[in-house]
C-alpha positions in Angstrom: 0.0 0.0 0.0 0.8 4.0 0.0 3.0 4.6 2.8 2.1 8.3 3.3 5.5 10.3 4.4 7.1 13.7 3.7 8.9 12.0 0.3 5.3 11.8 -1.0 4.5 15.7 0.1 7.6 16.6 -1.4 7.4 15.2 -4.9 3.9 16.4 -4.6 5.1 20.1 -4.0 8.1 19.0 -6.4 4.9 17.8 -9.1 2.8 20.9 -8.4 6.2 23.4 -8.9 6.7 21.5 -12.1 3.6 22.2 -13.1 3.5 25.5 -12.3 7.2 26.1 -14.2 5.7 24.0 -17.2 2.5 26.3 -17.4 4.5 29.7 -16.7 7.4 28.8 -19.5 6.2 26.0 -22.0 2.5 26.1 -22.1 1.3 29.6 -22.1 3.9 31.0 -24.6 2.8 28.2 -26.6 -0.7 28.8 -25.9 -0.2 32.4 -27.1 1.8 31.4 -30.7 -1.3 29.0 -31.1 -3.5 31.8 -30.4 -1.4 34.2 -32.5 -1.1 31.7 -35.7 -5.0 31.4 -35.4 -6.0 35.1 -35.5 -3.2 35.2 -38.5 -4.8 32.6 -40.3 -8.3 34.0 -39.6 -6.8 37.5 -40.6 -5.2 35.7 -43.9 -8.5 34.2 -44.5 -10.3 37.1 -44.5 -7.7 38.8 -46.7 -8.4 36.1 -49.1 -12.3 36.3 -49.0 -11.6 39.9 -49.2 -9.2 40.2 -52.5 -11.4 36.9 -54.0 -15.0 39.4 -53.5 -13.0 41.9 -55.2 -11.9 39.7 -58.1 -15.2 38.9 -58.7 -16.3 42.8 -58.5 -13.4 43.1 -61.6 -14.0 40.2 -63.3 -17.7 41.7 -63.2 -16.7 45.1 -64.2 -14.7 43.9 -67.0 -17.6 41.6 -68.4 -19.9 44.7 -68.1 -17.4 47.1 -70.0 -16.6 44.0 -72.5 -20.3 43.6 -73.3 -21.0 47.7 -73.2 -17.8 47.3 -75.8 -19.3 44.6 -77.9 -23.0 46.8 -77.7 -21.3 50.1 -78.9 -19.7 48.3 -81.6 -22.5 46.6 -82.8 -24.1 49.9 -82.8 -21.4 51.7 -84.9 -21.4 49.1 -87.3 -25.6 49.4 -88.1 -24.5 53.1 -87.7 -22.0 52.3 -90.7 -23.5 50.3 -92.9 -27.0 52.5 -92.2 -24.8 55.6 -93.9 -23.3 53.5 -96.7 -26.7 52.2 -97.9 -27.4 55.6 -97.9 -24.3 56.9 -99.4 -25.1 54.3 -102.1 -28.4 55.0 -102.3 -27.6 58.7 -103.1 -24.7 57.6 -105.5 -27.0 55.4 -107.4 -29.6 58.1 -107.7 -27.0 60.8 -108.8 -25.6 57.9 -111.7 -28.9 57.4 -112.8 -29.8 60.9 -113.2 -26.5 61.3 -114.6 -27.3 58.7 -117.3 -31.0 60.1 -118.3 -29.4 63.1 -119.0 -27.1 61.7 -121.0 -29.2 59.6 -122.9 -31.7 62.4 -123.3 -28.5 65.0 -124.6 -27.4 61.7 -126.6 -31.0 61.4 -128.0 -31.6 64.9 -128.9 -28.1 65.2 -131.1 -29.1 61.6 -132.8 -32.5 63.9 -133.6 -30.9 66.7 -134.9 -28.8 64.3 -137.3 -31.6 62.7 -138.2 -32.9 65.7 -138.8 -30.1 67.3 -140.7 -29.5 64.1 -142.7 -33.4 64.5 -143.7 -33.1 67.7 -144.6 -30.0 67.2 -146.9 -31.8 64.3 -148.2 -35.0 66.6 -149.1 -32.7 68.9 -150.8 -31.4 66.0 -153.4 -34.7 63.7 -153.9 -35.7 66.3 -156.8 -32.2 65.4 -158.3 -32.4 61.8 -157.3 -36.1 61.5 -158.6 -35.1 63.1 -162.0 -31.6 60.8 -162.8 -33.9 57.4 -161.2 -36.2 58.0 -164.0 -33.7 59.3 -166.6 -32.7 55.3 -165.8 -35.5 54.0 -166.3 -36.4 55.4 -169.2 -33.2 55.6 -170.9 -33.3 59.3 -172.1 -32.9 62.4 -170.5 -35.2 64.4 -169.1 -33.8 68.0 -168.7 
């Protein structure tokens, strides 16, 4: 059994001192770079969650400016073709009144050659009439 003398109080005191020493100079410093590491990696984490939210905010931003970007170039290309179709339109217009005018200036001179011809030709069917029957009949007429 126990035998209960003062070498049992004294490694008691001796256990309790220990103790005390171990708590004082191992455990609580310990304790404290536990505590220390924790409220690091809770302060890391939340660093983390803090730049990720804000990655997400620009990756956001950046899809809104890319699809404002896409939008506004959509936009200036309707806007571009819009005003070449009508640049065309105008062209074409211009062309073709171009070319009724010319056809109309080409048609009038053809008219007056006619003309002129016709006239030239009214001048010499007396002459022509005259020799065509001097032909025919084999004598002259004059």
């Amino acid at each position: 059994m126990i035998d209960l003398n003062i070498s049992f109080f004294i490694q008691m005191a001796n256990f309790l001192l220990l103790l005390f020493l171990l708590n004082v100079v191992l455990f609580r410093p310990i304790r404290g770079i536990i505590q220390q590491r924790r409220e690091k990696l809770a302060d890391l984490a939340g660093q983390a969650e803090q730049f990720r939210q804000q990655m997400e905010e620009a990756e956001q931003e950046r899809q809104n400016h890319l699809r404002q970007a896409q939008s506004d170039g959509f936009e200036r290309k309707n806007d571009l073709k819009n005003q070449a179709a009508e640049r065309e339109r105008s062209l074409l217009a211009k062309t073709n009144q171009d070319l009724a005018a010319e056809a109309a200036k080409v048609r009038s001179q053809i008219q007056a050659q006619i003309e002129t011809a016709r006239q030239g030709l009214l001048g010499q069917v007396d002459s022509f009439g005259l020799a065509l029957a001097e032909k025919m009949l084999g004598r002259s007429l004059s």
